[in-house]
MIKOL-493307 format. One line per field, with one value per residue (C-alpha): residue number from 1; x negated, y, z negated. Coordinates in steps of 0.05 Angstrom, whole numbers, plus 5000, padded with zeros to 4 digits. Last residue first. Layout:
<pts>
vexfi <- [NUM | ...];
east <- [X | ...];
north <- [Y | ...];
up <- [Z | ...];
</pts>
This chain:
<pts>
vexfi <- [345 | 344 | 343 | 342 | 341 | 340 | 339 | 338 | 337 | 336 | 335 | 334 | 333 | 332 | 331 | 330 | 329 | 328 | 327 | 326 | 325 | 324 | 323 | 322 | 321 | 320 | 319 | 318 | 317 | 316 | 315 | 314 | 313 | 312 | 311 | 310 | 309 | 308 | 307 | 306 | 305 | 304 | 303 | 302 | 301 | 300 | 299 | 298 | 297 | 296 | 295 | 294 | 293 | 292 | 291 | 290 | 289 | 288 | 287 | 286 | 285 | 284 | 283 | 282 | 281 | 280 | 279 | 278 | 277 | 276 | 275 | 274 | 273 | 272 | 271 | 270 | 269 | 268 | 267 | 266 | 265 | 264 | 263 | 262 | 261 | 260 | 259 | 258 | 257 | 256 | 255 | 254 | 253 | 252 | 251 | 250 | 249 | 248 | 247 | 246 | 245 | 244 | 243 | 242 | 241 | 240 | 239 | 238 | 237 | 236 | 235 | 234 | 233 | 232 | 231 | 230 | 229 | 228 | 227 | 226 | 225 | 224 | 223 | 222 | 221 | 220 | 219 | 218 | 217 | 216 | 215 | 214 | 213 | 212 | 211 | 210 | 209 | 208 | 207 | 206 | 205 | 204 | 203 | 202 | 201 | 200 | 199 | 198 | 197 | 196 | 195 | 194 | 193 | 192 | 191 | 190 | 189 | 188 | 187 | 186 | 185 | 184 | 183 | 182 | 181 | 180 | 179 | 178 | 177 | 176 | 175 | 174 | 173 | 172 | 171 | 170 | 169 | 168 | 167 | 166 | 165 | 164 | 163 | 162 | 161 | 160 | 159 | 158 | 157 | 156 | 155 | 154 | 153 | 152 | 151 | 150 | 149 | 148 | 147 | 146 | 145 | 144 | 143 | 142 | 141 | 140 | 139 | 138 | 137 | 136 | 135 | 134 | 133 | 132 | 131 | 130 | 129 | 128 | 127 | 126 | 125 | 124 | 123 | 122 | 121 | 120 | 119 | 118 | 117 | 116 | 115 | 114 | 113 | 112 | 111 | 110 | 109 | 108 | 107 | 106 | 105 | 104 | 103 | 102 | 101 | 100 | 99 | 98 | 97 | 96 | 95 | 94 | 93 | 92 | 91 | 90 | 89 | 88 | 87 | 86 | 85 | 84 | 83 | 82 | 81 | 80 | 79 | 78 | 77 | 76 | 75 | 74 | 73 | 72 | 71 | 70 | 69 | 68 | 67 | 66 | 65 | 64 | 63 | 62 | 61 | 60 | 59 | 58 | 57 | 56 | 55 | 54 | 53 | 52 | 51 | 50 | 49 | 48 | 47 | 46 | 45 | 44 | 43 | 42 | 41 | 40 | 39 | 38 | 37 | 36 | 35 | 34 | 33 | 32 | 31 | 30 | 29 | 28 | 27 | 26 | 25 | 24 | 23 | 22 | 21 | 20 | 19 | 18 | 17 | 16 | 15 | 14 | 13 | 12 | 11 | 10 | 9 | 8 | 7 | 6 | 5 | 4 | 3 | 2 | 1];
east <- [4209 | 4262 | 4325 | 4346 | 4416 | 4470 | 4536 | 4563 | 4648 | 4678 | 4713 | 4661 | 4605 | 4541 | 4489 | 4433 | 4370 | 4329 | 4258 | 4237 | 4246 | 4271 | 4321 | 4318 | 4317 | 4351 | 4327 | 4370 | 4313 | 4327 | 4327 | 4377 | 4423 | 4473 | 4542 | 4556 | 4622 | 4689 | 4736 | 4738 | 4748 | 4800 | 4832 | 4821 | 4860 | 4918 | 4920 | 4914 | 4995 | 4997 | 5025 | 4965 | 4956 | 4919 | 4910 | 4949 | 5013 | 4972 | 4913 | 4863 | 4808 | 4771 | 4755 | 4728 | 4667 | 4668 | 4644 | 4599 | 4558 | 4555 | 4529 | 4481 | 4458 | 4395 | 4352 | 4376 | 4353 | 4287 | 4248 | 4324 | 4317 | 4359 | 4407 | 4449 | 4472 | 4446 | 4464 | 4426 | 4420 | 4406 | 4454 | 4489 | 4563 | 4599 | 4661 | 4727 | 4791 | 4839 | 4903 | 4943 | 5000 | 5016 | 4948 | 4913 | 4849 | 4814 | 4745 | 4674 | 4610 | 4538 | 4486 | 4409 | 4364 | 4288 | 4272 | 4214 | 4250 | 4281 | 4336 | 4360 | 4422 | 4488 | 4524 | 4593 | 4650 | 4720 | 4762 | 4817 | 4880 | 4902 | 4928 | 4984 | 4963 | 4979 | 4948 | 4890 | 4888 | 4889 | 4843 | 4782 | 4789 | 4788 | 4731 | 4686 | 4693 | 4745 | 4710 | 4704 | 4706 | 4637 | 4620 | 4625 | 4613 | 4582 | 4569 | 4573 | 4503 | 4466 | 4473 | 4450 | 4493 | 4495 | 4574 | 4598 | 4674 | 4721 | 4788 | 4852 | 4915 | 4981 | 5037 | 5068 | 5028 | 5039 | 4986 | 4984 | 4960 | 4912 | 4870 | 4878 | 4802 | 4762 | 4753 | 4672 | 4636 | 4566 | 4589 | 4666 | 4699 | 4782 | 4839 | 4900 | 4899 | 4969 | 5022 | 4959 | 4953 | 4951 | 4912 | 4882 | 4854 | 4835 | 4791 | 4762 | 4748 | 4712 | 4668 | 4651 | 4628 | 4578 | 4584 | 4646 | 4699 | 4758 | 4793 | 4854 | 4880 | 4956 | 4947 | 4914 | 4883 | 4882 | 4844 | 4855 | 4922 | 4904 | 4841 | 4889 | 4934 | 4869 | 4843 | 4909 | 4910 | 4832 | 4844 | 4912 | 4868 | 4820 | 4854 | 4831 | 4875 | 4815 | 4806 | 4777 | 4718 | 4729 | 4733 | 4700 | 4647 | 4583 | 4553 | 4569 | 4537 | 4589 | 4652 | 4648 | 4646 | 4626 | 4664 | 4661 | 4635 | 4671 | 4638 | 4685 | 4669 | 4715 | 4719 | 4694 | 4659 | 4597 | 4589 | 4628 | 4562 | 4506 | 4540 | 4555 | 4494 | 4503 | 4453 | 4394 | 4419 | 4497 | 4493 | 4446 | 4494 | 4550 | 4521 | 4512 | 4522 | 4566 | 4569 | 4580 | 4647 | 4654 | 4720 | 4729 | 4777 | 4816 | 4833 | 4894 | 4877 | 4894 | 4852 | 4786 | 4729 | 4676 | 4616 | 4627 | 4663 | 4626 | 4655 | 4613 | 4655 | 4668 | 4716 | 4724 | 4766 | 4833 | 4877 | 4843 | 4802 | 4782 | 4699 | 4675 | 4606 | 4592 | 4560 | 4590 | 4585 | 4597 | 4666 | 4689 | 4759 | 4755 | 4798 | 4769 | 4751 | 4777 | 4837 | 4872 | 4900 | 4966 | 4975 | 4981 | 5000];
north <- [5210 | 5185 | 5212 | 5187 | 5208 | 5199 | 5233 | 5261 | 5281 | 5340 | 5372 | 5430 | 5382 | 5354 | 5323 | 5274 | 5260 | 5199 | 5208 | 5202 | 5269 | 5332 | 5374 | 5430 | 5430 | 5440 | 5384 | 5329 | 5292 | 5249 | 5306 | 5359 | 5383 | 5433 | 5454 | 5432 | 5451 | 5407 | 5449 | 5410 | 5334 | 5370 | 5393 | 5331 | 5300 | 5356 | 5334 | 5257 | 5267 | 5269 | 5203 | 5181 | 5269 | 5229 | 5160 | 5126 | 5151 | 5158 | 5207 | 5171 | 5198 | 5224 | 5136 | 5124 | 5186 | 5189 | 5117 | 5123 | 5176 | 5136 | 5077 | 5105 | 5065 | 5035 | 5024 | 4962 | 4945 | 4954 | 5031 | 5062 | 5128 | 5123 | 5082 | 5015 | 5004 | 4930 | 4860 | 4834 | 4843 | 4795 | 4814 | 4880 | 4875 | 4939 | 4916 | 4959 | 4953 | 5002 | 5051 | 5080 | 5083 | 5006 | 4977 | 4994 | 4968 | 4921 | 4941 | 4895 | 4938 | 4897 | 4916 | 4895 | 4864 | 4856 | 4927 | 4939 | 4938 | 5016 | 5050 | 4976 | 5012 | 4990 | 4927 | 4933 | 4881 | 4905 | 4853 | 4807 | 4807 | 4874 | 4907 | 4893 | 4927 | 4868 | 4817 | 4869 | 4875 | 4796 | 4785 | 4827 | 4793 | 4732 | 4739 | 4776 | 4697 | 4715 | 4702 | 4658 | 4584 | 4567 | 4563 | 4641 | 4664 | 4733 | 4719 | 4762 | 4762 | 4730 | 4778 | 4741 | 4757 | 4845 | 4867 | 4941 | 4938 | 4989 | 4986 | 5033 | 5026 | 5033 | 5043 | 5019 | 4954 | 4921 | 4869 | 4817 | 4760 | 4800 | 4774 | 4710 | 4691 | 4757 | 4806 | 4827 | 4890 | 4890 | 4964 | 4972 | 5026 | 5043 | 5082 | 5126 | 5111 | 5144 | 5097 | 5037 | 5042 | 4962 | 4935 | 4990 | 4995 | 4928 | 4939 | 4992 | 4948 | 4901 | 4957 | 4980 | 4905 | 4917 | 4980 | 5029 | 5070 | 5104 | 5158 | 5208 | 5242 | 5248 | 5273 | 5334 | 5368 | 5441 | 5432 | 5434 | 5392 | 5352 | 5338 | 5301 | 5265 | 5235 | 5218 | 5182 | 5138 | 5127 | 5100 | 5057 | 5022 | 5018 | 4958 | 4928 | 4882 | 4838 | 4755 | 4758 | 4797 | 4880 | 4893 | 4970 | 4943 | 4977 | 4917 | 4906 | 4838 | 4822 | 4805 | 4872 | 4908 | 4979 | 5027 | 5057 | 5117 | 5170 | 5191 | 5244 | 5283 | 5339 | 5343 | 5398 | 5370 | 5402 | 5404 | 5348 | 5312 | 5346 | 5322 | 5246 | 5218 | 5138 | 5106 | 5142 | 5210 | 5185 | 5116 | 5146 | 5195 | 5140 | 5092 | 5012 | 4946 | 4925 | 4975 | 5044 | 5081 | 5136 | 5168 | 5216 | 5275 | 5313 | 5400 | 5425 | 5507 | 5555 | 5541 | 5551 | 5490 | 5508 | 5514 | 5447 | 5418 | 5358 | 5315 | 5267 | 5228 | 5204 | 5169 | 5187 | 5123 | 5116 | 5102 | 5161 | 5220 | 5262 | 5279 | 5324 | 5319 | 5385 | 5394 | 5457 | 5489 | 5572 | 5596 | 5599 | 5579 | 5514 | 5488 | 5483 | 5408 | 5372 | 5354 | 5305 | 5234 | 5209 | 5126 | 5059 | 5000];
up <- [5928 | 5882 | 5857 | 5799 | 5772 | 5705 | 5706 | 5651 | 5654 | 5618 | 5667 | 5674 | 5693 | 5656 | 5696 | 5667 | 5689 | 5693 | 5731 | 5795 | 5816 | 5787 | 5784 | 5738 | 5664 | 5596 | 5547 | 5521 | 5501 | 5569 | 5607 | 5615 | 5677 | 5667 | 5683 | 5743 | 5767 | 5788 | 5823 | 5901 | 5847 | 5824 | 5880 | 5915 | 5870 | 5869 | 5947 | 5936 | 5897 | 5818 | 5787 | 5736 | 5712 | 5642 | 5656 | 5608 | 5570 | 5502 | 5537 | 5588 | 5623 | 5561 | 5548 | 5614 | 5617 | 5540 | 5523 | 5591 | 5564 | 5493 | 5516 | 5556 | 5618 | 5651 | 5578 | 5557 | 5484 | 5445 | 5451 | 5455 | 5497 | 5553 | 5519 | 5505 | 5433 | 5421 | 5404 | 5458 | 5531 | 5588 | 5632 | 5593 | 5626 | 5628 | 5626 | 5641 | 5632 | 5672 | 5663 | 5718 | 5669 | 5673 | 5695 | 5779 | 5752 | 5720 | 5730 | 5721 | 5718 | 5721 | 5684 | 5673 | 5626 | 5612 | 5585 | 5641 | 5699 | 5676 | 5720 | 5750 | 5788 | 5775 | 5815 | 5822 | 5813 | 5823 | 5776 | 5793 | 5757 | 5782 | 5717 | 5675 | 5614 | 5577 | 5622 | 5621 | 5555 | 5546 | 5602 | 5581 | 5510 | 5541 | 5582 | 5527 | 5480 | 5420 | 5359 | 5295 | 5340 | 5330 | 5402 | 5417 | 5497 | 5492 | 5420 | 5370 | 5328 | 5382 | 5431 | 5498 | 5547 | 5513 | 5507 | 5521 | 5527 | 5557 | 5540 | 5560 | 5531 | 5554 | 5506 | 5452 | 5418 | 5356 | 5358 | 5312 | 5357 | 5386 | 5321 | 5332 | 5341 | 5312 | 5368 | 5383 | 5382 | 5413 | 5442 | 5435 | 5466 | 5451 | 5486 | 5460 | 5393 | 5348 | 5361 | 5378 | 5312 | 5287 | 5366 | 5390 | 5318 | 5303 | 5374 | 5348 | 5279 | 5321 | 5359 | 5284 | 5267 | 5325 | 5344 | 5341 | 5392 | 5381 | 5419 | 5398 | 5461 | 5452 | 5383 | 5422 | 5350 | 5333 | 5266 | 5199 | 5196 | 5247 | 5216 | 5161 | 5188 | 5231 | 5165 | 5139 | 5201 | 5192 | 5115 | 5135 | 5187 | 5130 | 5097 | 5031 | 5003 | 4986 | 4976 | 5026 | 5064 | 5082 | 5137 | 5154 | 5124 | 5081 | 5045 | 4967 | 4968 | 5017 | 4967 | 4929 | 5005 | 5001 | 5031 | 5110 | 5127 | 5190 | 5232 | 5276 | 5336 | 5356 | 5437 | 5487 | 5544 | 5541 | 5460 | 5454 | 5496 | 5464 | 5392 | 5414 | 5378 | 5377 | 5358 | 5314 | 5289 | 5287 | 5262 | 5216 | 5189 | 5195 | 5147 | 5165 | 5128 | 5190 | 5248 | 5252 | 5274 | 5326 | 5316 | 5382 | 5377 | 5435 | 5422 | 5429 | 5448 | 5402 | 5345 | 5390 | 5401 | 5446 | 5393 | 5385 | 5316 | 5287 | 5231 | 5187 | 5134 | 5066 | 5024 | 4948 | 4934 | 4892 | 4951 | 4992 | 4954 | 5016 | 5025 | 5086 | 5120 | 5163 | 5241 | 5256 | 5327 | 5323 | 5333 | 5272 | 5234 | 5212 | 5152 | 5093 | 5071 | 4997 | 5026 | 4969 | 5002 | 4996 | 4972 | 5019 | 5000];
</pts>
């Protein structure tokens, strides 16, 4: 059973970024979180939120500094970004878990439906764009939360995340719902393809959104480019498409990989994509209906696609530059979206 929560946060009312970690007392807990506010963010205009959530045993500061740092991306495209921390387990050696193990009647789907109450009520919030994503045990819980708030989730991400067997089974679903999942062949902690019989293998979890989604049942297959030969995987991108709402499912496939949070800059797992540039890329196309403008004719489409500016281009350390060649360099645009180029001599 739940029980209210006590604001302990101001609400926001600047116009500079704000990077600040906010405490509400939540069925008898202090809970914690990280929330970032770009510099773009104004109380009149509805504003989308991202819930990144860390992995087993983890924190969300360093979840943010060393995995998954969204901040140069809601700063381009806009968004509030949202750590949140998860409670000790008592039954896991008092591990940081978003599930907690039994016996418990600990639920944190409760805890995040209460803290997105909450920013709303600070902040200028779109409730019809409200995005999850999480590693590892975080990925699971994203997928808990398509699944048990899909009223208030409008599309999920899980890197190295798996779905517990049964688990879809107690879905309460309401809309379309978008899922892109970020799984490594050879991750040994959740298995592409599990034997033991804990987990949902990546195929079936593709095909149950998608059957529910009612997308084309076979997948657009596309080879991306091998950025960086020397990190000993590669990626393929699988797309259900053409779903209720003009929604899709997407895999990005890590051959090869392990149980990782794919990047530019990680010195240990697949270095040809960003996990976090391609989070925001399929997840911001979608709001609770599906894909956000899904029935307008080609002509607004090429409209769009005719208005879309570059922004800026930055480097790997997220420094401003001009093009250059042979190295990885990433373009930010008006609408949001990050592209990733090489060109080579």
């Amino acid at each position: 059973m739940k029980k209210i929560l006590l604001l302990l946060c101001l609400p926001y009312i600047g116009i500079s970024q704000q990077l600040t970690t906010e405490n509400i007392f939540y069925d008898g807990n202090n809970r914690e979180y990280i929330i970032y506010v770009p510099q773009t963010y104004t109380p009149t205009s509805p504003t989308p939120v991202l819930f990144a959530f860390h992995g087993g045993s983890g924190y969300a500061n360093d979840f943010m500094n060393y995995e998954a740092d969204f901040r140069l991306i809601s700063d381009t495209a806009g968004f509030i970004l949202v750590y949140p921390q998860a409670l000790e387990d008592p039954n896991d050696g008092n591990s940081t878990n978003w599930m907690h193990k039994e016996p418990t009647n600990h639920n944190d789907i409760f805890f995040v439906e209460t803290l997105i109450d909450s920013i709303a009520s600070n902040y200028n919030v779109d409730i019809e764009r409200i995005y999850a994503c999480g590693y590892s045990l975080g990925g699971i819980f994203s997928y808990e939360l398509a699944c048990n708030l899909n009223n208030r989730i409008a599309s999920v991400s899980a890197v190295a995340g798996a779905a517990f067997l049964g688990s879809f089974s107690y879905c309460i679903l309401s809309h379309p719902t978008a899922v892109l999942s970020i799984p490594g062949t050879n991750d040994q902690t959740h298995p592409y393809n599990d034997l033991n019989g804990w987990y949902y293998s990546v195929s079936e979890i593709n095909n149950y959104w998608a059957t529910y989604n009612n997308t084309d049942p076979t997948p657009l297959v596309v080879q991306l480019p091998d950025l960086s030969s020397s990190d000993g995987s590669t990626v393929e991108r699988y797309s259900w498409v053409n779903g209720d709402g003009c929604v899709s499912v997407e895999e990005l496939k890590i051959i090869n990989g392990g149980h990782d949070w794919p990047s530019p800059l990680s010195s240990w797992g697949n270095q040809d994509i960003n996990a976090s540039e391609e989070i925001w890329n399929f997840v911001s196309k979608f709001d609770i209906n599906g894909l956000i403008a899904c029935n307008t004719t080609s002509n607004n489409e090429i409209s769009i696609i005719q208005n879309k500016k570059l922004l800026s281009i930055t480097d790997m350390l997220g420094r401003n530059i001009k093009e250059l060649k042979n190295i990885p360099l990433f373009y930010f645009y008006n609408d949001g979206s990050v592209e990733k180029k090489i060109f080579f001599e």
